[in-house]
ZADO-1210 file (C-alpha; in nm, 4 decimals, padded with zeros to 6 digits):
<atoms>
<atom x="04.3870" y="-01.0950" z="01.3993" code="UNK" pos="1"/>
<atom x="04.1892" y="-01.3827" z="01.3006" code="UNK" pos="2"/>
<atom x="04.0207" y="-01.4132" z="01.6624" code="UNK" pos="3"/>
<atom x="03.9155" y="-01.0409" z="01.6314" code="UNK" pos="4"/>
<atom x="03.7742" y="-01.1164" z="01.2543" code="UNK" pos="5"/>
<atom x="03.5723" y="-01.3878" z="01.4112" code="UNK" pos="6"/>
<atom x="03.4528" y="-01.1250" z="01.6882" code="UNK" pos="7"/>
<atom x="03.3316" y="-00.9337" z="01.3270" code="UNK" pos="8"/>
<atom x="03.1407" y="-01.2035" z="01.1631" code="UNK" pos="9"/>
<atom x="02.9980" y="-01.2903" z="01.5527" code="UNK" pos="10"/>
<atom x="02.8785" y="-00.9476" z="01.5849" code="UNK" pos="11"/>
<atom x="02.7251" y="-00.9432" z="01.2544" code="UNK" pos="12"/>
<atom x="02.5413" y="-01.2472" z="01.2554" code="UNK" pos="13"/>
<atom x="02.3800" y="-01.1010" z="01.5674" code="UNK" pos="14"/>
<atom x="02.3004" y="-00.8256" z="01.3898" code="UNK" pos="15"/>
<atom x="02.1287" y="-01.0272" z="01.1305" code="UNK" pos="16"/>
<atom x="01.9553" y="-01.2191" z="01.4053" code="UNK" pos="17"/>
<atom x="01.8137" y="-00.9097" z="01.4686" code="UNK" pos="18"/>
<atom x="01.6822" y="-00.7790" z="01.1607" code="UNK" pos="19"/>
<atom x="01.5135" y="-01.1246" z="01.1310" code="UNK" pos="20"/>
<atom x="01.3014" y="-01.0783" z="01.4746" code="UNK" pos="21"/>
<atom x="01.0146" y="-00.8983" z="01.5455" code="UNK" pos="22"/>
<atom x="00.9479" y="-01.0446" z="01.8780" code="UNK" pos="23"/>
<atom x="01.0176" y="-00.7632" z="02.1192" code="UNK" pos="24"/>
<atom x="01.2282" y="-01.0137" z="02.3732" code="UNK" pos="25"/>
<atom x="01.4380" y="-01.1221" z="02.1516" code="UNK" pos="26"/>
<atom x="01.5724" y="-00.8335" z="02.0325" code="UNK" pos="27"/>
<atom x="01.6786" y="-00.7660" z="02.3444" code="UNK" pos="28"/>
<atom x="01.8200" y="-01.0699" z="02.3910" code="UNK" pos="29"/>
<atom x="01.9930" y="-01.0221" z="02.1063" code="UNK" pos="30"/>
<atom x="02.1370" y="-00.6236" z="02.1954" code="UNK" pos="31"/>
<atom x="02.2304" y="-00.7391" z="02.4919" code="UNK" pos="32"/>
<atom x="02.4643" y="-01.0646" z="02.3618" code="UNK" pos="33"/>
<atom x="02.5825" y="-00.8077" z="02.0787" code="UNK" pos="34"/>
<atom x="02.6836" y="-00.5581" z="02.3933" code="UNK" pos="35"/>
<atom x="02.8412" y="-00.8454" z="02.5752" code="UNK" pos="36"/>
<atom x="03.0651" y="-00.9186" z="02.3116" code="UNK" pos="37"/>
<atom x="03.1522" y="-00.5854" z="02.1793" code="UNK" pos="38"/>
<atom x="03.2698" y="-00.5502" z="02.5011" code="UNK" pos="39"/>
<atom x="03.4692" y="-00.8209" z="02.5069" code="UNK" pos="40"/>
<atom x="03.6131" y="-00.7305" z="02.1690" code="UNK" pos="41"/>
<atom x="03.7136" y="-00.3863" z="02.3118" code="UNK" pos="42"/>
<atom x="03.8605" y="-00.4729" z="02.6181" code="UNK" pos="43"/>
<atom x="04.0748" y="-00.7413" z="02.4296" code="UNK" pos="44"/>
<atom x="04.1681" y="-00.4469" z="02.1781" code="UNK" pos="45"/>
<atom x="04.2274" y="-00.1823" z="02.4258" code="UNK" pos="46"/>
<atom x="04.4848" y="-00.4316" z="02.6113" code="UNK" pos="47"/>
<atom x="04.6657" y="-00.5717" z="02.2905" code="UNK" pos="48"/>
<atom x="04.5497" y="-00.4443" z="01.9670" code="UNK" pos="49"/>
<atom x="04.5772" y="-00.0486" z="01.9951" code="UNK" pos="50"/>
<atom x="04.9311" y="-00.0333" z="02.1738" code="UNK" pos="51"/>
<atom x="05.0789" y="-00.2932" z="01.8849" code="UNK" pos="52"/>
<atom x="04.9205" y="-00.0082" z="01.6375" code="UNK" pos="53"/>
<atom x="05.0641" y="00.2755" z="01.7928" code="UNK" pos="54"/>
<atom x="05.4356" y="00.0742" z="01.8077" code="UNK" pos="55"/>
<atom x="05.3964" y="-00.0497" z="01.4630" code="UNK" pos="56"/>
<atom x="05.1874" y="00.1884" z="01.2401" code="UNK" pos="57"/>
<atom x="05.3974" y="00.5105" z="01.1295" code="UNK" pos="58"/>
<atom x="05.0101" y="00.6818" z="01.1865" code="UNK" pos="59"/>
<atom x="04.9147" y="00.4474" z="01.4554" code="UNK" pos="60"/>
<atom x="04.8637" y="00.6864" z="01.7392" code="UNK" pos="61"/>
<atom x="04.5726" y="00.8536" z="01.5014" code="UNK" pos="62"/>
<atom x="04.4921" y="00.5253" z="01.3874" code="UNK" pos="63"/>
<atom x="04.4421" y="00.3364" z="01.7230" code="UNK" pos="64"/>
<atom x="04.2542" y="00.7011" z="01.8639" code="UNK" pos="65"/>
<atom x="04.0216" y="00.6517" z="01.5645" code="UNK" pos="66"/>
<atom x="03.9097" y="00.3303" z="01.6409" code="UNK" pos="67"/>
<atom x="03.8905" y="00.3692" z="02.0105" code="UNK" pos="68"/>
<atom x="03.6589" y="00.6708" z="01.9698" code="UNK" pos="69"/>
<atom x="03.4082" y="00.4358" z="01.7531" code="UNK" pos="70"/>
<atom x="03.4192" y="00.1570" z="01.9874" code="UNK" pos="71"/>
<atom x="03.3413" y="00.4626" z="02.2919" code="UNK" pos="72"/>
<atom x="03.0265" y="00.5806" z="02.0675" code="UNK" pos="73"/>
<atom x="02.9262" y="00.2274" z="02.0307" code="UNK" pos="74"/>
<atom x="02.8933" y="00.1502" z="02.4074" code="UNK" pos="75"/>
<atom x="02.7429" y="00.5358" z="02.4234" code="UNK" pos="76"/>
<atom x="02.4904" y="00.3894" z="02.1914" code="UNK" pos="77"/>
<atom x="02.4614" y="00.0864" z="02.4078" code="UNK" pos="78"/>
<atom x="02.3781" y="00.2428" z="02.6920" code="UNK" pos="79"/>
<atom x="02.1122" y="00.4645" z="02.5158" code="UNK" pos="80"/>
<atom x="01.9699" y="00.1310" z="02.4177" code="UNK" pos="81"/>
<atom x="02.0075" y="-00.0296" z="02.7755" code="UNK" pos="82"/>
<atom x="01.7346" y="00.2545" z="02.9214" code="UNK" pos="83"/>
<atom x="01.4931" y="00.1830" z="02.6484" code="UNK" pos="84"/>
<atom x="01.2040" y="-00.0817" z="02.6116" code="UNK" pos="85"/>
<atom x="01.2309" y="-00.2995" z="02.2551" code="UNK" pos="86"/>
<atom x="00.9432" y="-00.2036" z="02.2065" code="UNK" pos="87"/>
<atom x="00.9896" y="00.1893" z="02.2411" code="UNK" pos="88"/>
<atom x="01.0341" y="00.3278" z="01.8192" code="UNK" pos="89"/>
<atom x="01.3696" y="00.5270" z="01.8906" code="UNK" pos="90"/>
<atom x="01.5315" y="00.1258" z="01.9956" code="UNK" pos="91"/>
<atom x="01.5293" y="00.0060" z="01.6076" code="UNK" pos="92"/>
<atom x="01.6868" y="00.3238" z="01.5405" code="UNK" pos="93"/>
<atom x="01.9757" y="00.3389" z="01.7685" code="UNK" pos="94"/>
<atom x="02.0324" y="-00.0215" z="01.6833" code="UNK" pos="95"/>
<atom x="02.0515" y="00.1142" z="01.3572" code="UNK" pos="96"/>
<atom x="02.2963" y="00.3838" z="01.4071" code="UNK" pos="97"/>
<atom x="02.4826" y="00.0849" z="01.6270" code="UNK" pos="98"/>
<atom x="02.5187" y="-00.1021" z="01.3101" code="UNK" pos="99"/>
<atom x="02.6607" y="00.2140" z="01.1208" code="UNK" pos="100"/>
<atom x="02.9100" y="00.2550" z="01.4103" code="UNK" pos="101"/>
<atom x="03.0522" y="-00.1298" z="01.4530" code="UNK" pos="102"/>
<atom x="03.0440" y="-00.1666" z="01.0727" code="UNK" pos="103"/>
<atom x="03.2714" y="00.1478" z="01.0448" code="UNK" pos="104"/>
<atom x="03.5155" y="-00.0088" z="01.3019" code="UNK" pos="105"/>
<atom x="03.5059" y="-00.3199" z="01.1410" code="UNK" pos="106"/>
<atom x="03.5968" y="-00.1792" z="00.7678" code="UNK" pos="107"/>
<atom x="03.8758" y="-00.0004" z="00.9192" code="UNK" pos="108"/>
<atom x="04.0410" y="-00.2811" z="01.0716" code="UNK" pos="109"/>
<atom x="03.9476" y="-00.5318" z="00.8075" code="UNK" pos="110"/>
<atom x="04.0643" y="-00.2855" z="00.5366" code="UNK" pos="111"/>
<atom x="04.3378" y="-00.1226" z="00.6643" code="UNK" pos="112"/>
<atom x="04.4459" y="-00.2152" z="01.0045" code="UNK" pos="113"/>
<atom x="04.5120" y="-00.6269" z="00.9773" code="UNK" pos="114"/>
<atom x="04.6610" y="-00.5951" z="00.6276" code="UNK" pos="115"/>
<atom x="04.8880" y="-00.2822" z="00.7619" code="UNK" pos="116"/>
<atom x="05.0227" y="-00.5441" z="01.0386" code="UNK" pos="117"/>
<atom x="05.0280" y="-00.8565" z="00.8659" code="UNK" pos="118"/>
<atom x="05.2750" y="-00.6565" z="00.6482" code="UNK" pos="119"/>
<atom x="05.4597" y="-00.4988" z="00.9536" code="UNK" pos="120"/>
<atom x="05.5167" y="-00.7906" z="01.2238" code="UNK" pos="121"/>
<atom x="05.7070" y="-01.0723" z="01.1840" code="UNK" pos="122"/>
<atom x="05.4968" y="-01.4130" z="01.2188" code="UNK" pos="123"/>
<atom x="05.6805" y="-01.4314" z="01.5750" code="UNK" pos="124"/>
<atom x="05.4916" y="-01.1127" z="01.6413" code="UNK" pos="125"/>
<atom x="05.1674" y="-01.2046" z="01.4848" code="UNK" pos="126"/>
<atom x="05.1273" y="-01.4976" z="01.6802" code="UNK" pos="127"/>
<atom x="05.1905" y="-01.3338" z="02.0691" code="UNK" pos="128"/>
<atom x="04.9516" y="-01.0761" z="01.9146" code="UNK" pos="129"/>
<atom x="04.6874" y="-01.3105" z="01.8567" code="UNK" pos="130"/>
<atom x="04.7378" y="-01.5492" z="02.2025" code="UNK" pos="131"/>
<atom x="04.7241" y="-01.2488" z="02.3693" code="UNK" pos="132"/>
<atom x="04.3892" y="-01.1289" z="02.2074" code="UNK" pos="133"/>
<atom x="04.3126" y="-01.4889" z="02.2592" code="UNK" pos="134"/>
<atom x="04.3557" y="-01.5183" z="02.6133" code="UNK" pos="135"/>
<atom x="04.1968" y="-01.1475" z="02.6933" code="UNK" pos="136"/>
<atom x="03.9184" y="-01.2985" z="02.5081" code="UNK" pos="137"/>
<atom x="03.8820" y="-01.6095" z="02.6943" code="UNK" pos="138"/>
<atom x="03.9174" y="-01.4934" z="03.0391" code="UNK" pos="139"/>
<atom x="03.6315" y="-01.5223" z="03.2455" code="UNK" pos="140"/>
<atom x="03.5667" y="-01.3642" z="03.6108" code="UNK" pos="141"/>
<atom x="03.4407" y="-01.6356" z="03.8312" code="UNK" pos="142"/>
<atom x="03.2202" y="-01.4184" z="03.9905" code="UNK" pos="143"/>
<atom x="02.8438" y="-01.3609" z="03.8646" code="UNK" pos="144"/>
<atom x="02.7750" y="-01.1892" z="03.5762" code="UNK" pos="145"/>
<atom x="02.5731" y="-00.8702" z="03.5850" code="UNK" pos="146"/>
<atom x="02.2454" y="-00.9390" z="03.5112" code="UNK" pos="147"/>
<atom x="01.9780" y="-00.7461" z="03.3201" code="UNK" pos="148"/>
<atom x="01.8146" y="-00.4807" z="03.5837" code="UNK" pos="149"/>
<atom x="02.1590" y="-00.5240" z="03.8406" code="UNK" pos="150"/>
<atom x="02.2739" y="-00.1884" z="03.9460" code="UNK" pos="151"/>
<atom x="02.6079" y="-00.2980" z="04.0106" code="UNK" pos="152"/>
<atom x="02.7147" y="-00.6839" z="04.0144" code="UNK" pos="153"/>
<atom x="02.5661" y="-00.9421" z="04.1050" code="UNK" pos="154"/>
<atom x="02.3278" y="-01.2166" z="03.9358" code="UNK" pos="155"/>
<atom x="01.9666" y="-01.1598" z="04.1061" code="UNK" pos="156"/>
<atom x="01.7640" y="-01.3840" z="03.9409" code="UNK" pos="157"/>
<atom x="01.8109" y="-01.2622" z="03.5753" code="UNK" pos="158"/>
<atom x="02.1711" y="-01.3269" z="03.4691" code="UNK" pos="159"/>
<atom x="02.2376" y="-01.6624" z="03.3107" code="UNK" pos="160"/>
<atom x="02.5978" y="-01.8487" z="03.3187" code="UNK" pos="161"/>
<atom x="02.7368" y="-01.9548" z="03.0707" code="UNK" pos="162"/>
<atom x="03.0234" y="-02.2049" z="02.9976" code="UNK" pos="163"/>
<atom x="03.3506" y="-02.0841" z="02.9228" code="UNK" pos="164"/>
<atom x="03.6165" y="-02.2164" z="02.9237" code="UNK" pos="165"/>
<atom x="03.5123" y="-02.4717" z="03.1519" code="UNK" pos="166"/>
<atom x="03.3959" y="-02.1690" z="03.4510" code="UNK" pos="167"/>
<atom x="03.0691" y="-02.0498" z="03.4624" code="UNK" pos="168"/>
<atom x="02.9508" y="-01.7164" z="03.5222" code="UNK" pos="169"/>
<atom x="02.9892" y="-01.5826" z="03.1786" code="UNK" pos="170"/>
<atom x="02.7154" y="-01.3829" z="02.9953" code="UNK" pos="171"/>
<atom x="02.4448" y="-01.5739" z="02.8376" code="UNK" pos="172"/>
<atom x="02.1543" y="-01.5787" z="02.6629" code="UNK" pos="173"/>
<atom x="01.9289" y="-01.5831" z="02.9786" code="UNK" pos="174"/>
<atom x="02.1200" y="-01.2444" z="03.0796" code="UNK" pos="175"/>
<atom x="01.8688" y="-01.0257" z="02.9352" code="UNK" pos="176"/>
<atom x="01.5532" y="-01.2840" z="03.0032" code="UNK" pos="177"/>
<atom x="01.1863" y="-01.1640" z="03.1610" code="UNK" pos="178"/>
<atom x="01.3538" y="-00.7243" z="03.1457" code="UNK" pos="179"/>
<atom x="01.2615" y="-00.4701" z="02.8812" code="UNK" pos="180"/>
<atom x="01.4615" y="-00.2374" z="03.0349" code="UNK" pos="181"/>
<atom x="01.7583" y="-00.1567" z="03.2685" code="UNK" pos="182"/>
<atom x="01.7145" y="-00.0129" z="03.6149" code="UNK" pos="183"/>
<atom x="02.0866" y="00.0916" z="03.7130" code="UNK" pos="184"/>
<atom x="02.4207" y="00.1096" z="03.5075" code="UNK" pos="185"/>
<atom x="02.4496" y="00.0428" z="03.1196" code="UNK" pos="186"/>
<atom x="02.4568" y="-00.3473" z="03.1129" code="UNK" pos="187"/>
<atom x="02.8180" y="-00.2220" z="02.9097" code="UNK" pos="188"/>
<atom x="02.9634" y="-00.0583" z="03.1940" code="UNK" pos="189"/>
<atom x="02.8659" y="-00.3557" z="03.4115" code="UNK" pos="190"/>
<atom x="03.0044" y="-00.6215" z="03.1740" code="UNK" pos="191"/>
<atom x="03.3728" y="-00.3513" z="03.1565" code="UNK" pos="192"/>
<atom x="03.3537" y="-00.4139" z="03.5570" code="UNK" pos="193"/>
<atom x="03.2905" y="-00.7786" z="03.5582" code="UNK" pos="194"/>
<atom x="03.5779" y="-00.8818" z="03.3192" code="UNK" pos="195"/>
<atom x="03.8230" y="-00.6006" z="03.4956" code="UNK" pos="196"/>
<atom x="03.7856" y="-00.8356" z="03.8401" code="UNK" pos="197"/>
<atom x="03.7587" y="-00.7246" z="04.1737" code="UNK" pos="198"/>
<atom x="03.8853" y="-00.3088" z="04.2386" code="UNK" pos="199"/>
</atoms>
């Protein structure tokens, strides 16, 4: 649970990053890092989190549903954000509503979830939890990573690699580099493929 809190504080420095920016590139550099890992942070849930909730929670099926359906209307929001420019007005607000979305998730794990299961696992159970989370987290395809402006996969020019863990290929800054705005599938949907592997 601590690897997933330091997902929160990640996300939210981004966020902050944001706020501070007025340079129309940057902040979208900056959406598109805070898409990247939001992504990450849901896949890693999705596998490991959720299905300990359900098992351990006595309302965990509603509880892990709830939280699912805010990460879903954050990567709806995401993808909203992927079709417009920076520069466009409605892209402060969605990133806006993005923020109300992720720091709803957030309060509900931080508040109820991880002090719920810190209560209800063993430290045994804790600590698979977390390597789990932690290894979900740290895998990285060793194919390209779908650039800004990629309708599918592929790195064309405009997706950067990144080290991690010692591969590269990962998302980077330079992802989003040079491109206001995406020409084929939400950059989320593309990033969901990428760390899925090869259908």
């Amino acid at each position: 649970m601590d690897l997933l809190t330091a997902d929160h504080r990640e996300v939210q420095d981004l966020f902050e990053g944001y706020r501070a920016s007025a340079d129309p590139g940057q902040r979208r550099l900056l959406v598109d890092r805070i898409t990247v890992e939001l992504v990450r942070h849901s896949v890693a849930e999705e596998q490991y989190l959720y299905p300990t909730v359900r098992k351990a929670l006595p309302n965990g099926d509603e509880v892990a549903e709830r939280e699912i359906e805010e990460l879903l209307e954050a990567e709806r929001i995401l993808g909203d954000l992927d079709r417009l420019d920076p520069a466009d007005r409605r892209f402060d607000s969605l990133v806006r509503d993005l923020f109300d979305v992720v720091s709803m998730h957030i309060r509900g794990e931080e508040d109820v979830i991880f002090p719920e299961l810190r209560e209800r696992l063993t430290a045994e159970e804790r600590l698979a939890l977390g390597l789990r989370v932690g290894e979900a987290k740290t895998a990285t395809p060793t194919r390209p990573y779908p650039g800004r402006g990629q309708g599918g996969g592929g790195q064309g020019g405009t997706g950067g690699g990144e080290e991690r863990g010692g591969e590269t290929g990962g998302p980077s800054g330079e992802a989003a580099s040079g491109a206001g705005v995406s020409t084929g599938r939400p950059l989320a949907e593309r990033v969901r493929d990428w760390l899925a592997g090869p259908s």
